[in-house]
C-alpha positions as CSV (number, residue, x, y, z in Angstrom):
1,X,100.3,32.2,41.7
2,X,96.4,30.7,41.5
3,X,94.4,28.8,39.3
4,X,91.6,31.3,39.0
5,X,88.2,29.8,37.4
6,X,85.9,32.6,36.4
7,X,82.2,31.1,35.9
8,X,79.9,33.7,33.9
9,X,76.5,33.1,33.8
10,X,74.3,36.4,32.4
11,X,73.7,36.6,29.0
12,X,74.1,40.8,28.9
13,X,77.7,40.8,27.9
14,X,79.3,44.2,28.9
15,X,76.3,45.6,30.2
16,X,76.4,43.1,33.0
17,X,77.0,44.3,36.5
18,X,77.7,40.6,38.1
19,X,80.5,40.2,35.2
20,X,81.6,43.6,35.8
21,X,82.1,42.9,39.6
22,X,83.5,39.2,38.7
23,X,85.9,40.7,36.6
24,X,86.8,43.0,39.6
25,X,87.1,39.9,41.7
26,X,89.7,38.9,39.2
27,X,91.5,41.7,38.6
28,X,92.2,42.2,42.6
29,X,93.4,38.2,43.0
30,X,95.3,38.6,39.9
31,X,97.3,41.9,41.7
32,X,97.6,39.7,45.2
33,X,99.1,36.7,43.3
34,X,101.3,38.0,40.1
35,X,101.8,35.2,37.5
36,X,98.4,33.5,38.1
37,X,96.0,32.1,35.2
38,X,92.2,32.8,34.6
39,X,90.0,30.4,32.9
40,X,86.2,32.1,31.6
41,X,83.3,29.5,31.5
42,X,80.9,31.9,29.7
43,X,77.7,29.6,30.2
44,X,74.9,31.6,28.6
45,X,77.7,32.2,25.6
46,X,78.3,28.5,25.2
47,X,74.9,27.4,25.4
48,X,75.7,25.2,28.5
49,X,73.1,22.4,28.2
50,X,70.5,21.2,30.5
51,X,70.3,17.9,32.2
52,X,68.6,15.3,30.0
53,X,67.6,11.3,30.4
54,X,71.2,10.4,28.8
55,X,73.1,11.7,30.7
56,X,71.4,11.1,34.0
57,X,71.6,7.6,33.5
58,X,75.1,7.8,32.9
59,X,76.0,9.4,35.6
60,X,74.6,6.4,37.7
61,X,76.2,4.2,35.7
62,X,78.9,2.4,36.6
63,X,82.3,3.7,34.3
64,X,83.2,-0.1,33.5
65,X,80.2,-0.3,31.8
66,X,79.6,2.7,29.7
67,X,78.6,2.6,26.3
68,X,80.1,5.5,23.9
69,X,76.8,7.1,24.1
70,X,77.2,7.7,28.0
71,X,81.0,8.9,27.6
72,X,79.2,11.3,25.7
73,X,76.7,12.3,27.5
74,X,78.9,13.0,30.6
75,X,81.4,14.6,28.8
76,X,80.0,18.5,30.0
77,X,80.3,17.3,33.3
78,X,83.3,15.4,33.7
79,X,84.7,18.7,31.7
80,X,82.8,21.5,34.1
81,X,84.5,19.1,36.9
82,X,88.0,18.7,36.3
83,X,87.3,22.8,35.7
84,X,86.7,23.2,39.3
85,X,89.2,20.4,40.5
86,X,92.3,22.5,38.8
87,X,91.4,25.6,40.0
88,X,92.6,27.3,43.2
89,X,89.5,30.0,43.2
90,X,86.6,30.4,41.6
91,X,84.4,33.5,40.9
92,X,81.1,32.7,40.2
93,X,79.0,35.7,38.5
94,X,75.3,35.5,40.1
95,X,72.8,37.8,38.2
96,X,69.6,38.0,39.9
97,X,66.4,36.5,38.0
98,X,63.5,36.2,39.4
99,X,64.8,36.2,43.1
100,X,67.7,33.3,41.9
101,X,70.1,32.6,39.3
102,X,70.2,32.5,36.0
103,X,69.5,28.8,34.2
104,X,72.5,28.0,32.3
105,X,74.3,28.6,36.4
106,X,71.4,25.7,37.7
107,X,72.2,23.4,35.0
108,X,76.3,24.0,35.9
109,X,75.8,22.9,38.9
110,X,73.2,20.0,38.1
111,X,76.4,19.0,36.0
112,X,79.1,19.5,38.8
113,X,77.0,17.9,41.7
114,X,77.6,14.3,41.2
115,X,77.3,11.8,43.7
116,X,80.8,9.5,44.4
117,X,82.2,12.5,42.4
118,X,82.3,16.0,44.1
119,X,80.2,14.5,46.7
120,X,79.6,11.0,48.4
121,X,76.9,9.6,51.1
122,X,77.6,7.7,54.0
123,X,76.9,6.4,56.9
124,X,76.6,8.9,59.3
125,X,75.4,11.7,56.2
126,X,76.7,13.1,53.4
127,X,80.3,14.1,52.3
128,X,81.6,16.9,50.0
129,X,84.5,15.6,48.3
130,X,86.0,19.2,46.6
131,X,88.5,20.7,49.0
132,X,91.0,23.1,49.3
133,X,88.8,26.0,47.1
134,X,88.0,29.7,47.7
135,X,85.2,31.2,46.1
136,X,83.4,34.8,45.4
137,X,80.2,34.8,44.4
138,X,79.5,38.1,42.9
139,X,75.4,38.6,42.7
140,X,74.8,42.0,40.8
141,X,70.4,42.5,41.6
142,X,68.4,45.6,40.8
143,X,67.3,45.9,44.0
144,X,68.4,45.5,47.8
145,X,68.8,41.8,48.8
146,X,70.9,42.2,51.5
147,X,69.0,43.6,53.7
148,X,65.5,45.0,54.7
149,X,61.9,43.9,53.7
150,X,63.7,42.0,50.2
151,X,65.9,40.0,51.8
152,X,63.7,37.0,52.2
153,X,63.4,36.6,48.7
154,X,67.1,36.5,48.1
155,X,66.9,32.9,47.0
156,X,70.3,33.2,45.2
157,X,73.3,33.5,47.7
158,X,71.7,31.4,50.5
159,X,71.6,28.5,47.6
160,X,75.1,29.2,45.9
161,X,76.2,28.9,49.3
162,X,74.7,25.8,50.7
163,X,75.6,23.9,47.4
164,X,79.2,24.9,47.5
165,X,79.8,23.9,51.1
166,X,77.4,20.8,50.0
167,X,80.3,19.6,47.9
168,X,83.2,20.8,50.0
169,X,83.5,24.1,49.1
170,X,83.4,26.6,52.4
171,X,85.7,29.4,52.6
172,X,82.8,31.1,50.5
173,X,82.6,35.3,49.9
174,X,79.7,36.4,49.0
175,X,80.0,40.2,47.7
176,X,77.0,42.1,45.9
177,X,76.4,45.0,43.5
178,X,72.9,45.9,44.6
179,X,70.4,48.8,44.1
180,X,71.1,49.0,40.1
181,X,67.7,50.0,39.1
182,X,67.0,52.5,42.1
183,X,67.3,55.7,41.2
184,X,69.9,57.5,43.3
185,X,72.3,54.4,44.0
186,X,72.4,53.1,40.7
187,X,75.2,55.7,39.7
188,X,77.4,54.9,42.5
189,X,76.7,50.8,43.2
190,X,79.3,49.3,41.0
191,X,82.1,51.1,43.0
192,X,80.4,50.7,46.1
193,X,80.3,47.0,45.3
194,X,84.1,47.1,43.7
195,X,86.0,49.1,46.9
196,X,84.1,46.3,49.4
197,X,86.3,43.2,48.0
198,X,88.2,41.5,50.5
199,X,90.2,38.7,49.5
């Protein structure tokens, strides 16, 4: 049984390919471990907010001497946070735009990237602080990322990737549904993408 966190972060509902795959992702961990839970963070849905000056200073202050004001303006995080530190696996739906991810999925992790929180610095570097986690990150683009002449400008994977281990997080799968505007693959890509998931 796992604690299965299931972070969405395009805004085309049922017509997405990256919540398609996630929910794939899902599915299969759900057959491997009977009995376990899923919890949706549906980010574009909940209008997940952006980082402001509030919260920012809050973060770097100290808890003993928070006002109210910066309780609440670290609630999103200290919620998106205690999200990850309960779960056993997270799937994180990665929608291309613009060669990277979506907003509402940079502002999550402005949120969940807090220092002497998920991560700390010391003196011989930094240190990620979130352990024990497996992730999927399941990046749905239109085109071919993967590989060949595109792949340079795959600035999405690379970055979930680097982030994630920054904070502790490194057993890391990336799996893609690619090629979904190319005539001729687009038919086939989702089952492609579905049938090469390896937990």
């Amino acid at each position: 049984m796992k604690k299965i966190l299931h972070i969405i972060s395009s805004p085309r509902g049922s017509e997405s390919f990256s919540i398609k795959l996630g929910n794939a992702i899902v599915d299969k961990i759900k057959a491997e471990y009977p009995g376990s839970t899923v919890k949706e963070n549906n980010l574009p849905k909940n209008q997940f907010p952006h980082l402001d000056e509030a919260q920012i200073t809050s973060f770097y202050t100290p808890e003993e001497f928070r006002t109210w004001e910066n309780v609440d303006a670290v609630r999103n995080s200290d919620e998106v946070i205690n999200e990850i530190l309960e779960a056993d696996i997270l799937v994180i739906g990665a929608p291309f735009y613009n060669f990277s991810i979506h907003s509402t999925l940079k502002a999550w992790i402005d949120h969940i990237a807090r220092a002497g929180v998920t991560f700390r610095f010391t003196e011989t570097g930094y240190e990620g602080l979130v352990h024990g986690k497996k992730a999927y990150i399941a990046v749905a683009s239109g085109g071919i990322y993967s590989e060949g002449v595109m792949q340079h400008y795959d600035f999405s994977a690379p970055y979930l990737k680097a982030i994630l281990g920054f904070l502790g997080i490194t057993d890391v799968s990336v799996i893609r549904v690619e090629g979904t505007a190319i005539p001729g693959l687009q038919d086939s890509v989702l089952e492609k993408a579905i049938s090469s998931i390896v937990l």
